[in-house]
N, C-alpha and C positions, 0 to 999 in steps of 0.2 A: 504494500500500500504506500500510496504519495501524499505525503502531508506536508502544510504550509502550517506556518508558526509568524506569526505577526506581533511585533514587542513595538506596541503604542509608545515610546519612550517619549518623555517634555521636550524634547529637541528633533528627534529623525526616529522615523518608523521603521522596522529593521525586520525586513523576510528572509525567512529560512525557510527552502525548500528540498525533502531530505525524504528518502524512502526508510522503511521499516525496516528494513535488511541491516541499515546502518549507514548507507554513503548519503554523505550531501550534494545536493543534485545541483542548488542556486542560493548564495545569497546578495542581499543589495538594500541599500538605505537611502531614506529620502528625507533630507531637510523638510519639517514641518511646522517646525518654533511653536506647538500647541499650547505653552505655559505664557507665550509671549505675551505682556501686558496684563496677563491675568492673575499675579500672585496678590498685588495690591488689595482687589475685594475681590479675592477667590474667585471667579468668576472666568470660564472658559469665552475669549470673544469668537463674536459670529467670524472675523476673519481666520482665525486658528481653527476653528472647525470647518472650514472651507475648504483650506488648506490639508488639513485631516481626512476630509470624504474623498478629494481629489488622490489623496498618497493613499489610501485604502483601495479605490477602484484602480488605482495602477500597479499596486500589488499584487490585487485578485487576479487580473489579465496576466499576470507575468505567471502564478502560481498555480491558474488554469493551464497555462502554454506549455507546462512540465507534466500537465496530467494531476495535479494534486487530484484528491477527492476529499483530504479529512481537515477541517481548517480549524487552527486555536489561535485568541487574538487576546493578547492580554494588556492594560493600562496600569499607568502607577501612579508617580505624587502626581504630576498635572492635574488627571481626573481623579483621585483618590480625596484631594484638596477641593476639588471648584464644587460651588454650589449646586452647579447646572449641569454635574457630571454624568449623573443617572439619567434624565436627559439626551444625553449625547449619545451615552450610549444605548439607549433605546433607537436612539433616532437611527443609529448605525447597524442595528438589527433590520429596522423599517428598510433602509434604503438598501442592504449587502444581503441579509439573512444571514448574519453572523453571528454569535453569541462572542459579545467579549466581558473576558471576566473581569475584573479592577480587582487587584492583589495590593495584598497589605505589604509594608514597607521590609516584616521579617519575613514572609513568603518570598518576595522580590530576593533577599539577600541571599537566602537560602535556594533559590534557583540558581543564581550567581555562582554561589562558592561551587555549586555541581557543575554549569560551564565552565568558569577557571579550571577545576583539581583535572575536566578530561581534556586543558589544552595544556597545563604548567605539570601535575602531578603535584601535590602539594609536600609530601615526602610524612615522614613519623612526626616530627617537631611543629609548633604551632605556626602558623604562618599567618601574615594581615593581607587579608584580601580585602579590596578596596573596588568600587564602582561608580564611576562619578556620573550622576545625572543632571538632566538640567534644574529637578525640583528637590531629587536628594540625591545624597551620599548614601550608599550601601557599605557598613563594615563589618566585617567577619573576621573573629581570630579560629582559624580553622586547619588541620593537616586533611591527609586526604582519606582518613575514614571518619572524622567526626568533624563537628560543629561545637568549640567552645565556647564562642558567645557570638552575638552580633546586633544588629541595631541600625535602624535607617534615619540620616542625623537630614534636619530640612538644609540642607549646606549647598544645594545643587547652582550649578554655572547661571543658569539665569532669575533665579531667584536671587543670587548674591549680588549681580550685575542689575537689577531691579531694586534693590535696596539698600544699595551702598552707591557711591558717586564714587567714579573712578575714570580720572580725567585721563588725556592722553600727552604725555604719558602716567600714570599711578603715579602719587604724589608718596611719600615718604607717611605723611600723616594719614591718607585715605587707605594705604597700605598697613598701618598699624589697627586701623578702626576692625579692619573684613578679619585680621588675625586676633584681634583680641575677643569676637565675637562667636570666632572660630572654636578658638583653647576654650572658651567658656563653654558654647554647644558640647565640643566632642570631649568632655572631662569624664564622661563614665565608662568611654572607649580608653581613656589613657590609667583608668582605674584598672581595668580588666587586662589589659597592655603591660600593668606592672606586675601583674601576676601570673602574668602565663609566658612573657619576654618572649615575643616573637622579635624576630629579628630581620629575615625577609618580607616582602612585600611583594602580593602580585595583583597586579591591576588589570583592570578589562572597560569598554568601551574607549569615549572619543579623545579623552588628553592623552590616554597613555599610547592610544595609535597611531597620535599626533607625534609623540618622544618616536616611538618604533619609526614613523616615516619620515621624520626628519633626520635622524643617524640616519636610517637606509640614505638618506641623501647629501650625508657628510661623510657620506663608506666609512662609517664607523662600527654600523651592524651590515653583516654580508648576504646570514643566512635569512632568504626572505619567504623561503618556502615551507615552513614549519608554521604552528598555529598559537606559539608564542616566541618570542624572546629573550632576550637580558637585553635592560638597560642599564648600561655600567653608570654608576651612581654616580659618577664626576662628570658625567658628562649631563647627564639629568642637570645636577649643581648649576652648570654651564649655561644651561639651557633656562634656567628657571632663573638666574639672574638677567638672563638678556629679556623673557617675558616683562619682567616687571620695570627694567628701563628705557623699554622701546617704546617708537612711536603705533600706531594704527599700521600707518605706512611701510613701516621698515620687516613688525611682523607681518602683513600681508607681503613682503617680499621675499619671507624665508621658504625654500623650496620642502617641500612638505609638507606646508602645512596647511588644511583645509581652508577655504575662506569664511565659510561660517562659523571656525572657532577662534579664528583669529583676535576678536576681544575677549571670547569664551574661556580661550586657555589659561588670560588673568587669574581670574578665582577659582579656575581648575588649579593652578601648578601653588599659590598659593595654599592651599589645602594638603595637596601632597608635600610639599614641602615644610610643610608642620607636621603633618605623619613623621616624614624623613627625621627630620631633629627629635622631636619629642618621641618617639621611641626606639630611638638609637638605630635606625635601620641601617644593613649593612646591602645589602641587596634587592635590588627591585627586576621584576618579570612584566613581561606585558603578556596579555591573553588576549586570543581572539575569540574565542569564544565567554559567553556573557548569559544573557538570562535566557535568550532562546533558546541557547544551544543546551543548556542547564536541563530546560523542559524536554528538550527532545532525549536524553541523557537519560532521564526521569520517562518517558516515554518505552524507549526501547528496555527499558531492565522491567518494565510492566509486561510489555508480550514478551519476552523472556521469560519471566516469572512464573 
């Protein structure tokens, strides 16, 4: 059987198109900024839901053209937060016949850490698995047969970009506000961090594929055919000091890096970059696979089963 997996993420809607045997057939993501403008009064706008029906019906076509027949479509903080969420997604049943579920913030993380552990292997020791979204953060101190703890912090790229002023370039001062707001949010993470000392870090979705394709484009990382990485940790460093002194311009100039995250990666590398310090990481991974693949991971050991 051909199943499509749809991850309504706050930023880009992300298919997976994979048979039941185990091979992935397609995937592909589509900017759709759904959280944009709406964190303020919770509230999903008609243009992000425009935007959202539009990325859903070109989804379906793609996911049709491989043969799917079994289709799961899931939502997180964007619609988990907006008022008019239930709504939306009725209304996307109405228009697709699709049942999407809206998953809570430990659900989300705990599909996650099942995509990371089958792209990185998480090994016996705890490791901080990290997901940065546009509405939240997903963290999980996790090896790859259990779940220590975890917790979905609202810290995502465009909620912090919607409530924090962060000029161009980031001001010194605007810079300390999004971090001290940060160590406050994420302090039951660095509780649970002091007691279990992980020490690696792997990450999955858009800043950490942003690190992965920017080295691929400084040939700093070679192997690009695997479904995660290392990002050597100095070069991250590297990278996370030039995020926060540059202009709009100069990072929309750096080759790799998407242009939709181009201000995004601000209060992405910010975030990881207080992980990095605050719990002495010595190593970081990047994954390619993330909550969909988590589900389908979660799918295939069911017919197994």
């Amino acid at each position: 059987m051909i199943v499509a997996i749809i991850d309504m993420g706050t930023n880009t809607f992300n298919l997976l198109v994979a048979q039941t045997s185990g091979e992935i057939l397609h995937e592909s993501k589509l900017p759709v900024k759904l959280g944009e403008g709406g964190f303020t009064d919770k509230r999903l706008t008609p243009e992000a839901m425009l935007r959202a029906y539009n990325a859903i019906n070109t989804h379906l076509t793609t996911a049709k053209s491989f043969g799917a027949s079994q289709y799961y479509a899931f939502a997180t903080s964007a619609v988990r937060d907006a008022s008019n969420g239930q709504a939306f997604v009725i209304e996307i049943k109405r228009r697709f016949n699709i049942d999407v579920e809206v998953i809570s913030g430990d659900r989300e993380a705990e599909l996650i850490w099942k995509g990371v552990n089958a792209a990185v292997n998480l090994g016996e020791s705890p490791e901080v698995v990290v997901d940065i979204g546009g509405g939240s953060n997903e963290t999980i101190i996790a090896n790859s047969k259990q779940i220590y703890w975890l917790h979905s912090f609202n810290l995502g790229v465009t909620r912090i970009a919607e409530g924090f002023q962060i000029s161009d370039p980031i001001t010194s001062g605007e810079l300390e506000a999004i971090e001290s707001h940060m160590i406050q949010t994420v302090e039951p993470l660095l509780l649970a961090a002091a007691k279990l000392n992980p020490r690696i870090m792997a990450g999955s979705s858009g800043a950490f594929d942003s690190f992965r394709k920017i080295l691929v484009q400084k040939g700093i990382i070679h192997d690009t055919s695997k479904f995660s990485a290392e990002i050597p940790l100095d070069e991250y460093l590297k990278l996370h000091q030039f995020f926060v002194t540059s202009t709009h311009a100069q990072r929309l100039a750096l080759p790799g890096l998407d242009p939709i995250r181009v201000d995004l990666i601000i209060p992405a590398s910010i975030f990881v970059n207080l992980l990095v310090q605050k719990l002495g990481i010595r190593r970081m991974f990047q994954s390619d696979f993330a909550l969909k693949e988590g589900f389908w991971e979660e799918l295939l050991n069911k017919i197994k089963g």
